[in-house]
C-alpha positions as CSV (number, residue, x, y, z in Angstrom):
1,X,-18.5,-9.3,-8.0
2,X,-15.0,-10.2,-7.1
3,X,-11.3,-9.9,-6.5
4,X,-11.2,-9.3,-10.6
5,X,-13.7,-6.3,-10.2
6,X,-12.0,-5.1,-7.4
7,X,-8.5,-5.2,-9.8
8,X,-9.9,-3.4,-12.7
9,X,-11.6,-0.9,-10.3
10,X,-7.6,-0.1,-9.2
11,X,-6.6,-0.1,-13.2
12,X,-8.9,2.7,-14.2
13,X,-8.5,5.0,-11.1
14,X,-4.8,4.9,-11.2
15,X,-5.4,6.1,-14.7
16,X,-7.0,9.4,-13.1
17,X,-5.7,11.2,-11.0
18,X,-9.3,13.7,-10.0
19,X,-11.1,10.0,-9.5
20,X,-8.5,9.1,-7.2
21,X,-8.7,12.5,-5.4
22,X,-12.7,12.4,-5.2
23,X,-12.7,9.1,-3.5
24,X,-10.3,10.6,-1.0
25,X,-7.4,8.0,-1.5
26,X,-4.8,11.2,-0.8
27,X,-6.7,11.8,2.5
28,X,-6.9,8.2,3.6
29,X,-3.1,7.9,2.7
30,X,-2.2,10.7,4.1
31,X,-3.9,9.6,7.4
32,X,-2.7,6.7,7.4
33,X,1.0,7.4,7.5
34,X,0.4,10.1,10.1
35,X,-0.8,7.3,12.0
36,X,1.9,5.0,11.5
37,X,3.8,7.2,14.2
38,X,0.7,8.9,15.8
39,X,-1.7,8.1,19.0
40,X,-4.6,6.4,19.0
41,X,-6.9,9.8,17.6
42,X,-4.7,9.8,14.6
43,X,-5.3,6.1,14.3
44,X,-9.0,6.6,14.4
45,X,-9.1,9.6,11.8
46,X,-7.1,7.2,9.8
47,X,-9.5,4.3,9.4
48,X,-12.6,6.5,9.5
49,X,-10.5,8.1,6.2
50,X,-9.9,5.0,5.0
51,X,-13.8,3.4,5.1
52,X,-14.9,6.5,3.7
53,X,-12.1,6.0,0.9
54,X,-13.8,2.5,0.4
55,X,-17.2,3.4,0.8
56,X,-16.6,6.1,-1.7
57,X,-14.3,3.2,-4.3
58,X,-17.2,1.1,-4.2
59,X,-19.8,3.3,-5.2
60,X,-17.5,5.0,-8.1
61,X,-16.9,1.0,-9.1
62,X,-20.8,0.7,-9.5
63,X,-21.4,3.6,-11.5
64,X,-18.4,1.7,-13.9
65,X,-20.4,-1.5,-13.9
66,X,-18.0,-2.8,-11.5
67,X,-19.7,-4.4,-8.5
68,X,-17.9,-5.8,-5.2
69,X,-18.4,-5.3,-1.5
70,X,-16.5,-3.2,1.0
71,X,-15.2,-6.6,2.2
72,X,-13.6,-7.6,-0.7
73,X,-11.8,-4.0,-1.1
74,X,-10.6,-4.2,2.5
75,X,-10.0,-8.1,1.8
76,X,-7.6,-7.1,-1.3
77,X,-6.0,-4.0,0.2
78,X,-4.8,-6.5,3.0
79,X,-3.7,-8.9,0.6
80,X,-1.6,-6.1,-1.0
81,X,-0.5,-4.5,2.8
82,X,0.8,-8.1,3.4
83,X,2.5,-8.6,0.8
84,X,4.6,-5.2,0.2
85,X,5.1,-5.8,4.5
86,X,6.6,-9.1,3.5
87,X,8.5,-7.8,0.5
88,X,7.1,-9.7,-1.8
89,X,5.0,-8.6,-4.6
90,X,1.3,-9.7,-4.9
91,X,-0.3,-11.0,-8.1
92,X,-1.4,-7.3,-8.8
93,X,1.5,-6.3,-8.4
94,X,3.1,-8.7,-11.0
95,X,0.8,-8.0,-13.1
96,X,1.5,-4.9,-13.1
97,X,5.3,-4.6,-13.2
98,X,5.1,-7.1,-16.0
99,X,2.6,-4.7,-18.1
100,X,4.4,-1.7,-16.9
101,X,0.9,-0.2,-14.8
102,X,1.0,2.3,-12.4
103,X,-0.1,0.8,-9.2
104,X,-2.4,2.6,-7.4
105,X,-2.1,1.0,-3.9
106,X,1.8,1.4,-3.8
107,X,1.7,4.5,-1.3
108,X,-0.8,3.3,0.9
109,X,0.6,-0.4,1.1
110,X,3.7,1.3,2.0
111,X,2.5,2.9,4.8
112,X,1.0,-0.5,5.7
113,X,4.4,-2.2,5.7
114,X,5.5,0.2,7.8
115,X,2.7,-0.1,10.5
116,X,2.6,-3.9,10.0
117,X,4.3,-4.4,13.0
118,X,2.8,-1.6,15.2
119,X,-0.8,-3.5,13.8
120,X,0.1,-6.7,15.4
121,X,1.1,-5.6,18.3
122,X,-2.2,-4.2,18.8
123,X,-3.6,-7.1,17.4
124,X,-6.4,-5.2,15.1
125,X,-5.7,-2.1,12.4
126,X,-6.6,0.5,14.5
């Protein structure tokens, strides 16, 4: 459906650790800080690791009655990247530091602050 879908996709996985570990979030963040620093191979094991985390997100989501597109993942996880680059929290994050949530994107949106800059210099993600 929508950016809602997408946000109560995040609240149940951060509930679950082996969810979270099936999708292959710890292998898409892992690879993406490595290529915060890395060449342009790390950078392309990265966002292969990180559309396969998606792909993977959006199927689980279905199975949990929970339907949006890739687009709208990526679409939120850059609305979340921006905003923990611009130190400023996004809605989600309010949200959840108001109802005391775990928040599931906070490692990999801080490996996106970190390779904000590097990303625009390139003018793409990878």
């Amino acid at each position: 459906m929508t950016k809602a879908h997408v946000e109560k996709f995040t609240e149940l996985v951060s509930k679950d650790p082996e969810m979270l570990a099936k999708l292959g979030f710890d292998k898409a963040t892992a690879d993406a800080e490595a290529a915060v620093n890395g060449n342009d191979a790390d950078a392309a094991v990265a966002a292969a690791s990180l559309a396969a985390f998606i792909t993977n997100a959006v199927k689980e989501a279905k199975a949990h009655g929970l339907e949006f597109t890739e687009e709208e993942a990526h679409a939120f996880m850059d609305a979340e990247a921006s905003a923990a680059a611009s130190g400023e929290l996004s809605d989600t994050q309010l949200e959840a530091v108001a109802g005391g949530k775990n928040n599931l994107w906070k490692s990999m949106n801080e490996s996106a602050a970190r390779s904000d800059a590097k990303r625009k210099k390139k003018g793409g993600w990878f």
